[in-house]
N, C-alpha and C positions, 0 to 999 in steps of 0.2 A: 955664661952665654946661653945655658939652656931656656934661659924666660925671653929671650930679642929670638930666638930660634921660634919658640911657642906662636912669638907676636907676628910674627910674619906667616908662619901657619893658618893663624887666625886671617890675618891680611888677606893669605888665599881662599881658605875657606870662605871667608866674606863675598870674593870676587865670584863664588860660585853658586852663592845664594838664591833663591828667587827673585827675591825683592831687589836684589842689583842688577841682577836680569832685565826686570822689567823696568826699575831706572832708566838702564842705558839705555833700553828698546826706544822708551817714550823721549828720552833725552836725543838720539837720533835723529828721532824723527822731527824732534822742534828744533833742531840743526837745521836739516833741509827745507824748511820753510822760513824765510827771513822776518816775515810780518807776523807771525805768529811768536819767533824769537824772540825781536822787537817788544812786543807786544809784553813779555811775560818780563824780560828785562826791567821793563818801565815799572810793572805792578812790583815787583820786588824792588828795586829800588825804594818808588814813596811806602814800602810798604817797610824798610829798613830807617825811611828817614823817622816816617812815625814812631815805628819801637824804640831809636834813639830818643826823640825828643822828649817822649814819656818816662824814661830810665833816666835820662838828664834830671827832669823836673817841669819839664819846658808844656808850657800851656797848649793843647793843641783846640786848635778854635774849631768853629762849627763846621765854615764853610769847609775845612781840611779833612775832618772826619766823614760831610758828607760827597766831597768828591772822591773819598776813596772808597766811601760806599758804591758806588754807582761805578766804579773800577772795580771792585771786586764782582758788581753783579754780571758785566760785560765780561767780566774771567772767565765766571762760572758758567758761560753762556757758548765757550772753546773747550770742547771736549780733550784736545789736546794738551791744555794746559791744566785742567785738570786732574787729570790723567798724570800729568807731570808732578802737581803740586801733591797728587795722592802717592806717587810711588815714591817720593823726595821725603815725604812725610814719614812712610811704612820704613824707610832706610833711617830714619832718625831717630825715631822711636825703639828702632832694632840694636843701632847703637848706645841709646842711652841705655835702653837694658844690661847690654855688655857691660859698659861704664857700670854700674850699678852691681853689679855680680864680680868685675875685676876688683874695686875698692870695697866691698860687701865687709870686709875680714880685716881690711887693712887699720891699723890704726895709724894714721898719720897727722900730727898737728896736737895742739891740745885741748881740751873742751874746756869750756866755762865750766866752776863748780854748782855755779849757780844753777844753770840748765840743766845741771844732771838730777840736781833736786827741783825741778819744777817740768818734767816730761811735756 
């Protein structure tokens, strides 16, 4: 039980971070503005539909890519959501490191022989 003890240690420690900090701070604040919520909602959404359709195989056409251009640049133009997509970002990054240090050691699964001889 000492390693689910650890993980939740870390859970807190997480909760006390910077970078969760200023998530929540920024994450609040696009609470209490509904059009702004809206707003980032909608960009994440087609911004989910895209990286699906791409990971599918799925062709994405012009006109798709350049109206999410022109949505990203209207984004990047709300300091708020910026602000958001920057601290969502910092906590992601933070996590994968963790991830990355927790499995660092572990052997789990089996490797190709082949890959081990061709680095």
């Amino acid at each position: 039980m000492a390693v689910y003890d650890t993980a939740h240690k870390l859970a807190r420690e997480l909760k006390k971070s910077e970078e969760y900090k200023a998530y929540l701070e920024i994450k609040e604040k696009i609470e209490e503005n509904p059009k702004t919520k809206e707003m980032l909602l909608d960009f994440q959404k087609k911004q989910f539909k895209l990286q699906a359709m791409a990971i599918s195989g799925q062709e994405i056409t012009e006109e798709e890519k350049e109206n999410f251009d022109k949505l990203s640049e209207i984004i990047k133009l709300n300091k708020d959501i910026q602000k958001y997509l920057d601290a969502e970002y910092r906590m992601s990054v933070m996590l994968a490191d963790i991830q990355k240090i927790l499995f660092a050691d572990l052997e789990i699964g089996f490797k190709d022989e082949e890959e081990e001889k061709h680095p």
